[in-house]
Every structure is written in C-alpha cells, then in structure tokens.
C-alpha positions as CSV (number, residue, x, y, z in Angstrom):
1,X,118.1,-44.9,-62.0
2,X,115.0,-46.0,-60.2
3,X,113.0,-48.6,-61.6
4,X,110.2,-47.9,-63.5
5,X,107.3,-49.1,-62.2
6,X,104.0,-50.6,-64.7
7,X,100.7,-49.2,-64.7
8,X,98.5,-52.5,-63.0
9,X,96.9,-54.0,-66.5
10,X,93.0,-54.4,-66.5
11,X,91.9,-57.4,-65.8
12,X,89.1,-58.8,-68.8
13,X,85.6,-58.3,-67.5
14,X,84.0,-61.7,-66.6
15,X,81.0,-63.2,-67.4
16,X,79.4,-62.5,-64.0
17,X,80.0,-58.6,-64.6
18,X,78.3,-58.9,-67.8
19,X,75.6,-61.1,-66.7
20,X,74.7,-58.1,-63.7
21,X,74.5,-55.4,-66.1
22,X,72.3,-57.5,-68.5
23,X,69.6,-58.3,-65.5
24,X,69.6,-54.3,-64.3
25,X,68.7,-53.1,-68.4
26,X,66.6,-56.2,-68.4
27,X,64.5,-55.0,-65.5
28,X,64.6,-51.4,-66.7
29,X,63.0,-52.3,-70.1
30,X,60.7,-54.8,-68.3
31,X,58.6,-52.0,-66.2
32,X,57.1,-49.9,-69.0
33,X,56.0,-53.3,-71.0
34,X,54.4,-54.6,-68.2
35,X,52.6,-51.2,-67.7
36,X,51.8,-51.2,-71.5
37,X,50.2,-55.1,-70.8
38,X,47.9,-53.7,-67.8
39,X,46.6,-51.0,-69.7
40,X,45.4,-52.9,-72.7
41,X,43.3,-54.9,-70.2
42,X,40.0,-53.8,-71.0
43,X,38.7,-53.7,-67.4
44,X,41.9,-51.6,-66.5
45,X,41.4,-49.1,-69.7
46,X,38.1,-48.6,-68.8
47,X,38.3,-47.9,-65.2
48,X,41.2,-45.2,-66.5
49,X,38.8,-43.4,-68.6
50,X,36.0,-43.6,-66.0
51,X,38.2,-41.7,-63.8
52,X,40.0,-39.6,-66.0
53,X,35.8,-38.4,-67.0
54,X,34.9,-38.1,-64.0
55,X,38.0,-36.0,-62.4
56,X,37.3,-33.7,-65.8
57,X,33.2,-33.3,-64.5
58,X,34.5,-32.2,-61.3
59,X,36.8,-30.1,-62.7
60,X,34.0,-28.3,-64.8
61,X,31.1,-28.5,-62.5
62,X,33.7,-26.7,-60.1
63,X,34.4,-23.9,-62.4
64,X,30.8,-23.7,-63.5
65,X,29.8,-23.7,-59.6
66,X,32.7,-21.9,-58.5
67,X,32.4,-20.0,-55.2
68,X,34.1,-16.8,-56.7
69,X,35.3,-15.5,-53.9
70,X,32.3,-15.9,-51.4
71,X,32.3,-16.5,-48.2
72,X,29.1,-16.3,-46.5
73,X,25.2,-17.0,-48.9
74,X,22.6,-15.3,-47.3
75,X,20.2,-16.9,-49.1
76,X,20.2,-20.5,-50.0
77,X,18.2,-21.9,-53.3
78,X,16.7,-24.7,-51.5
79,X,15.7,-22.7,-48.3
80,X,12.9,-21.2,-47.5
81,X,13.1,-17.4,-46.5
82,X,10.1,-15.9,-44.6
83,X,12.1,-13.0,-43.6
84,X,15.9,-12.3,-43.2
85,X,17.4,-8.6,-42.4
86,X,20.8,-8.1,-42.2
87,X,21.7,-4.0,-40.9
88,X,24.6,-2.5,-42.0
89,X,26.0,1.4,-41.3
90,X,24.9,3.7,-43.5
91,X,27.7,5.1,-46.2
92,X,28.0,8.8,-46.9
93,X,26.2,9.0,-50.0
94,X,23.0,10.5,-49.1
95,X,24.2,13.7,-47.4
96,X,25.0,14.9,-51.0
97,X,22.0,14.4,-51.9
98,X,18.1,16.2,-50.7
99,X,17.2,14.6,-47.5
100,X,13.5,13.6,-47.5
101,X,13.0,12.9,-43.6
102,X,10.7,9.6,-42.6
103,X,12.3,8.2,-46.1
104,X,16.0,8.8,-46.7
105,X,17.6,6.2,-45.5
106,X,19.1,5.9,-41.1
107,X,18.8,2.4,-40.9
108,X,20.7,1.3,-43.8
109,X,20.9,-2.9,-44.8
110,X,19.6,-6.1,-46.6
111,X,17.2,-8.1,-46.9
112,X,15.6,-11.6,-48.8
113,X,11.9,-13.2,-48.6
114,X,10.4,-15.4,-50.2
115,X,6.9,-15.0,-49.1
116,X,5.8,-11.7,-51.2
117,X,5.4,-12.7,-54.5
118,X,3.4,-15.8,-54.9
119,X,4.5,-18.8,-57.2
120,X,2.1,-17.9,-59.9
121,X,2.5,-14.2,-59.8
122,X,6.2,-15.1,-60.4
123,X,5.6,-17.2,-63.5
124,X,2.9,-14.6,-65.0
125,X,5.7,-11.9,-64.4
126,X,8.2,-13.6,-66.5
127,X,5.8,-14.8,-69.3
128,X,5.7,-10.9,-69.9
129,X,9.5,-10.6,-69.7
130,X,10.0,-13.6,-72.1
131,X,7.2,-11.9,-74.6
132,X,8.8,-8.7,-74.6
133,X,12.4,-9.7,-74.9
134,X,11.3,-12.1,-78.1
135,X,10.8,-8.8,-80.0
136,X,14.3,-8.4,-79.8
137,X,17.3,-9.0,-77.7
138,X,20.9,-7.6,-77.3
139,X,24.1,-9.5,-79.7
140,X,25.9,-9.9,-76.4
141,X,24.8,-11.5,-73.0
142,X,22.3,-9.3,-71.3
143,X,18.9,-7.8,-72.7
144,X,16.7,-5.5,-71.0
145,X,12.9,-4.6,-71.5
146,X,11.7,-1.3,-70.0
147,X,8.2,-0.9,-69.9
148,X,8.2,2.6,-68.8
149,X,10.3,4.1,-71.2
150,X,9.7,1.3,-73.9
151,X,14.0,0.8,-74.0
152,X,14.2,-2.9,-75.2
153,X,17.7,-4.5,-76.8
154,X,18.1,-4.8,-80.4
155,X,21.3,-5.8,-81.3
156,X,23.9,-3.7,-80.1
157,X,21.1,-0.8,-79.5
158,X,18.5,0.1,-77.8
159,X,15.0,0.8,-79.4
160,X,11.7,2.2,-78.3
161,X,9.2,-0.8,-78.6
162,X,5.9,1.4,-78.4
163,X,7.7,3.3,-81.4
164,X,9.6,0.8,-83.2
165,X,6.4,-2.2,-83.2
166,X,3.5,0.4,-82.7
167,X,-0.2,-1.1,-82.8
168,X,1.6,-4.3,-83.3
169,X,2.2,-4.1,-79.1
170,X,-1.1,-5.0,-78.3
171,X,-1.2,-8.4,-80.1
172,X,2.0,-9.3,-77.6
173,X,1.0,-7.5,-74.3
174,X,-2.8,-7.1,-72.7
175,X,-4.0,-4.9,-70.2
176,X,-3.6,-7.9,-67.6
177,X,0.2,-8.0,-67.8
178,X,0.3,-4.3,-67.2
179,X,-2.0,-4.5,-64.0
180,X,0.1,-8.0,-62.6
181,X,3.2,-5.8,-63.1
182,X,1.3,-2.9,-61.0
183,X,0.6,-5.4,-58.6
184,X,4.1,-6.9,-58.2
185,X,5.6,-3.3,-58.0
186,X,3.0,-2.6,-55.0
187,X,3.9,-5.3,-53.0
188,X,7.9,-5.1,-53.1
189,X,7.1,-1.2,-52.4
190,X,5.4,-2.2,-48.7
191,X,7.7,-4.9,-48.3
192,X,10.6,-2.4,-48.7
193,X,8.9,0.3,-46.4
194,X,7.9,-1.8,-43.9
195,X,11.3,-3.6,-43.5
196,X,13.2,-0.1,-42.6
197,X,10.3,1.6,-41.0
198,X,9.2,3.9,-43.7
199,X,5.8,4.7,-45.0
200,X,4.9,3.5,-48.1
201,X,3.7,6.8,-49.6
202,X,6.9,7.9,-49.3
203,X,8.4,5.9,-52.0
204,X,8.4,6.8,-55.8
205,X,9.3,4.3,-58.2
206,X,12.0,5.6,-60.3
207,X,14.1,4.9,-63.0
208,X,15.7,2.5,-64.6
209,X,13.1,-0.2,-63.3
210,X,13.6,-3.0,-65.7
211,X,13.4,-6.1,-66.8
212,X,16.6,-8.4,-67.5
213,X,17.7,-11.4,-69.3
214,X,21.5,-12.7,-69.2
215,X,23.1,-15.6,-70.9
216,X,26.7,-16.9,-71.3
217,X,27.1,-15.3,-74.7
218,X,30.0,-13.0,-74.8
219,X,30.2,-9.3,-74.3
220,X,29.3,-7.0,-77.6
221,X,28.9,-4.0,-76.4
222,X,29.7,-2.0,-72.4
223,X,25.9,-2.4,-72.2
224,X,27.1,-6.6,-72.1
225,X,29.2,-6.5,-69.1
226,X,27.0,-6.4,-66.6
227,X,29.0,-8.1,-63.9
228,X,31.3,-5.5,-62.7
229,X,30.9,-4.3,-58.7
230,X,29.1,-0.8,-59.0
231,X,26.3,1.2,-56.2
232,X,23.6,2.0,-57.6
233,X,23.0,5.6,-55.4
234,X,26.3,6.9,-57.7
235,X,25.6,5.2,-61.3
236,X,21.9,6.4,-60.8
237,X,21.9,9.5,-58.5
238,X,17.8,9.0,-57.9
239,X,17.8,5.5,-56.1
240,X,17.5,4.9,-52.7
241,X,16.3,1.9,-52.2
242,X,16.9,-0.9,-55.0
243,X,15.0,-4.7,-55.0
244,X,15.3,-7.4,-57.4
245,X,12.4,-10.2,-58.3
246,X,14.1,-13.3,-59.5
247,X,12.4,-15.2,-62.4
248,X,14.6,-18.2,-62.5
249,X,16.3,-20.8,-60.6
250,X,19.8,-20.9,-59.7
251,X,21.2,-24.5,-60.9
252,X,18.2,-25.5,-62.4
253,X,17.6,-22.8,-65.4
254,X,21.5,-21.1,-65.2
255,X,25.0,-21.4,-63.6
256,X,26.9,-18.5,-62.6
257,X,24.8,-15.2,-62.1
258,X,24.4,-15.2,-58.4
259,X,24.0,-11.2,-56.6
260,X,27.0,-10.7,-54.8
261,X,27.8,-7.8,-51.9
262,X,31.1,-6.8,-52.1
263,X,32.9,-6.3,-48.8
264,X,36.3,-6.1,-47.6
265,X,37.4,-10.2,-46.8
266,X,34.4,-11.7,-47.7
267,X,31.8,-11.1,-50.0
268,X,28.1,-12.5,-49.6
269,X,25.7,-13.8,-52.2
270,X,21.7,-14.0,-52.3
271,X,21.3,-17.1,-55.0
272,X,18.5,-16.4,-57.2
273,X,15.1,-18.6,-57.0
274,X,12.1,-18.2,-58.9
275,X,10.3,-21.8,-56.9
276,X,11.4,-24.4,-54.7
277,X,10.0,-27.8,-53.7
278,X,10.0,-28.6,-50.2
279,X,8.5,-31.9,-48.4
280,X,5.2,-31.7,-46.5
281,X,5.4,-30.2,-43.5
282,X,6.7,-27.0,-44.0
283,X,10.0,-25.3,-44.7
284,X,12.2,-26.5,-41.8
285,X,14.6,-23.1,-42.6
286,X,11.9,-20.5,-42.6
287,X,13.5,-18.1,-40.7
288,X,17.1,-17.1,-40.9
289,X,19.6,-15.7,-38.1
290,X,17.5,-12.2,-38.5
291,X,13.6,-12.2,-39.1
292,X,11.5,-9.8,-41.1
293,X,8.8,-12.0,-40.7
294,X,7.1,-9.2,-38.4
295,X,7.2,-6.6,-41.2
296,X,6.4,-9.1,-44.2
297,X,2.4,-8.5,-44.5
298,X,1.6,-11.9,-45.4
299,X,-1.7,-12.7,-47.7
300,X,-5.0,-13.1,-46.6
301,X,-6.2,-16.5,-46.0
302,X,-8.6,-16.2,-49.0
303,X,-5.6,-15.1,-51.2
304,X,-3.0,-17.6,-50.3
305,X,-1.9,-20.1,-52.6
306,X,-2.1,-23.8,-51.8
307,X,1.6,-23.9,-51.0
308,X,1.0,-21.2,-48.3
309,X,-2.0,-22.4,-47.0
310,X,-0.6,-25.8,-46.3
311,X,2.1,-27.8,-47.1
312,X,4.8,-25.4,-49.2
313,X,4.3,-28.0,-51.9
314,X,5.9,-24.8,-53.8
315,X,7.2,-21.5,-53.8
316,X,7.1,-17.9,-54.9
317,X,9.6,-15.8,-56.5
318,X,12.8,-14.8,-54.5
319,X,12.9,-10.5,-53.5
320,X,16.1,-9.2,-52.6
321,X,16.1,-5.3,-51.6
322,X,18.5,-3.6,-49.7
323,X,18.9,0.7,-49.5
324,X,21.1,2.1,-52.2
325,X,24.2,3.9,-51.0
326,X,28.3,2.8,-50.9
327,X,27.4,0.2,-48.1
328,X,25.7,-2.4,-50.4
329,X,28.4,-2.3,-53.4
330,X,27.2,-5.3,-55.7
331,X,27.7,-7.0,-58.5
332,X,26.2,-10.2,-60.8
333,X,28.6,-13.0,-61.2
334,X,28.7,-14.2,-64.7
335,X,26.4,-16.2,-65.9
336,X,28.2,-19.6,-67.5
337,X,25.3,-21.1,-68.7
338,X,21.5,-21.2,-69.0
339,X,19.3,-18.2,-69.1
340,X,18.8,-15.9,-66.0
341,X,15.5,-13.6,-65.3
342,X,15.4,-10.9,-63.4
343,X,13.7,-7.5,-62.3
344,X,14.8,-4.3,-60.7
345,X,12.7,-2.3,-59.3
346,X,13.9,0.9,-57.7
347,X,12.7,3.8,-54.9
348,X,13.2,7.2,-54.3
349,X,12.7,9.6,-51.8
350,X,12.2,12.3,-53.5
351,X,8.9,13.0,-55.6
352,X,10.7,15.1,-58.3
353,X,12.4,11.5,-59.2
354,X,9.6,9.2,-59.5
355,X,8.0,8.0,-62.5
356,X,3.8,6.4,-63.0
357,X,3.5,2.7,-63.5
358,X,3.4,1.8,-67.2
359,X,-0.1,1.8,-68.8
360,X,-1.1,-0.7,-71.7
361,X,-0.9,1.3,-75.0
C-alpha cells in the first residue's frame, strides 16, 4: 500500500505578518480623520462654503440668464441701435388673404431702433401702463390693458374698464396720456412704413394693440402662458405688420422674457430695453451689420432730447417690428423674475381691419 502522504501543517502567523496588516488598517482609518481635522479649520471651512456659495450663484444666475436655445441676439441691451434690418423671404400666408398692393407685404423681415421713441416718451408711456394695470391685474403672470376696447385683467377674466370703473377713469387717465399714446402709435407707424418701403397711409392700426405686463408668477389660466412660439398673421388673421415698444430693461427690471424668432438651428433674440447709459462720446455700436438709419426720420434738432443732441447720456425705448406672416414665428421666453413692460402695436393693410386711436372718455 503506498504511503500516505500529510497535508503540509500551517505554519503560526508571526508577529511581522500581524504587525503589516495593523499598519495597512492603521493608514486606512487615518485618511478620513485627518480630512475630518482639515475641515474643522476655520480658514478651510470657510473657504468650502465660499465656494460651495458661489458655484450655487453661478448655477442660478445661469438658469436665470440661460441662453434657451439662442444662438445669434440681434439686439444687445447695452448697444445702441440706430437702425438694424434683417430681410427674410416672405412665407405663404398672405396669398390667402386680400392683397392690398403698395402695402401687403414683398419684402418680408425685421427690424430694431432705438432712436424713435425718445427716453421720456418711453417713461410717460409706461406711467399709463402701470396706472391702468393697478385697477386690476390677471391671478397668473401676464396682464394686459387695451385702451381701445377697454379689455384689462381681473383675475382670471377680462373686464371692460370704461364699463366696470366708469366716471371713475378720468381721475386715473387724462387727455395727455391719450394724445402721448397717439403720438407713440404715429411714429412706429412711419418707422414701420418707411423701413419696407410702404406709405404710411396705407397702414391701419388694428387689433389686439395692447399693452402688457408679465411676471414670474405661475400660469392661472391659457390667457397666462404667453410664452409659447405662435405667428401672429394665423392667431390674428388682420395683422400684417406687428411692432413692440419695450418699457423695461432686460437684467435690470426682469430676467427671462427676451423676444425670440424661432428658426430651424438657431433661434435669435431682440433683448428688451427701455434706456441705456452710454459714456460721452457717442454709442460706439450705433449701427449694426444692416442699417435702417436711412429710413429712420430722426427728430428735429429743436425736438431732440439732450441724449440725442449730444452725448447719448441716455436712451429711448427699444422698437422691434417685423411683417407678420410664418417667416417671423416668435415667442417670449419666460420671465423668471422682475416685472416686464411692453406694447404691441399692430398694422394692416386692409382698411375694413383697422380700428381709431383710443379717445379719453
């Protein structure tokens, strides 16, 4: 029978064994105790929390200031635009529509100035918004005041203010805000016509034209969610050519809000701007890539305000207008914070559509 052979017995661990294991958990427990000793230095701890607050400020000023998807800004807060055109091919929209020729729109586009509507004109404009709008205002985040048809926000409604506050209207408006407003209206009109070559007399103002107020307080109603892409030639069949007068400052009175064109790839904003400061000298970006500085009528030297005569010390309200139709699909970013003024005034070509200035009551 062949010997059986013994399975090798274990030798005892030694001391040096022991000792090796010992040092590794020793160096394993050290770390997070010595981490737990840096951070209760105070100098440490509060550089932590410096950063930690100030990667969180990013972090929020980022989504407060967030791009949302743009690519290209027309139109700048802190520059100064004289005149800026931009053409773009005319959609389809118009042939369904009566063709007023020398008004409905062949040279389709968009535009931005700054040099229409002076600095004061802009601030008296939106002292009659803010009057209005204090008689009422909508639960959710945008309120509109229509002088013309007296629609002004209440709630989750709409009420007629010449109706619903009678006599009481002329203790908030006078007959000076109504002429301003007939003033304003006149001067986007010949901006509008001369920029695509149209006669003036051409143009009706039609409706909606409206006054607006949006904050960051959440939707109520459908009449709240103003921010989704639209064109205004299919929700309202009579515009042809739209403009908007900003009444407040991107960044400075609200964040969010901005106009944006919606196009395939890359959409493009026009950042609202009621006034601007500027060094002396004169706005060093007064003209963009495309002037409209030749069909801008600027004021008579009599007329002009300091900042026009000299040295832009400050400036008038931002116009944005562009024609109506599929090309110039829009919408408003949401506005995250603050309080954003605004007013849309709208053009048609045909007479059938167009509606009188308001007149004091």
């Amino acid at each position: 029978m062949a010997p059986q052979r013994r399975a090798a017995t274990k030798a005892p661990e030694g001391n040096g064994a022991a000792e090796r294991r010992n040092r590794s958990s020793t160096k394993k427990d050290r770390a997070p105790r010595e981490v737990q000793r840096l951070w209760q230095r105070p100098w440490l701890r509060t550089a932590g929390l410096g950063a930690g607050f100030v990667l969180t400020a990013l972090l929020l000023w980022s989504s407060l200031g967030a791009d949302d998807g743009v690519a290209e800004v027309l139109a700048r807060r802190g520059e100064v635009v004289a005149g800026r055109f931009i053409e773009v091919p005319c959609s389809e929209d118009y042939d369904s529509h009566r063709r007023f020729e020398g008004c409905t729109p062949r040279k389709c586009g968009r535009g931005v100035t700054d040099v229409v509507i002076t600095r004061e004109e802009a601030e008296r404009i939106r002292s009659v918004a803010e009057k209005g709008l204090s008689l009422g205002g909508s639960d959710g985040g945008a309120s509109i005041l229509d002088l013309h048809s007296g629609a002004l926000s209440v709630g989750k409604h709409f009420v007629n203010l010449y109706r619903y506050f009678g006599d009481k209207i002329q203790n908030i408006f006078s007959e000076e805000d109504f002429r301003l407003y007939r003033e304003v209206r006149q001067k986007v009109q010949l901006t509008i016509a001369e920029a695509f070559g149209i006669s003036a007399s051409s143009l009706h103002l039609t409706k909606p034209t409206f006054f607006s107020r949006i904050n960051s307080t959440e939707a109520r109603t459908a009449h709240d969610e103003y921010w989704h892409a639209h064109v205004d030639k299919v929700t309202y069949g009579s515009f042809d050519y739209t403009s908007l007068l900003y009444l407040s400052n991107y960044l400075e009175d609200f964040g969010g809000g901005r106009f944006m064109f919606m196009e395939e790839g890359a959409n493009k904003t026009v950042e609202p701007r009621a006034e601007s400061l500027l060094a002396p000298g004169g706005p060093s970006s007064a003209t963009g890539p495309l002037s409209i500085a030749a069909f801008v009528s600027p004021a008579p030297p009599s007329c002009r305000s300091s900042s026009q005569r000299g040295n832009f010390s400050s400036l008038p309200g931002r116009v944005s207008f562009f024609t109506s139709g599929s090309e110039n699909l829009h919408r408003v970013e949401k506005v995250h914070w603050g309080t954003r003024y605004a007013i849309t005034i709208a053009f048609s070509c045909n007479p059938d559509h167009g509606i009188e200035d308001p007149a004091f009551p």
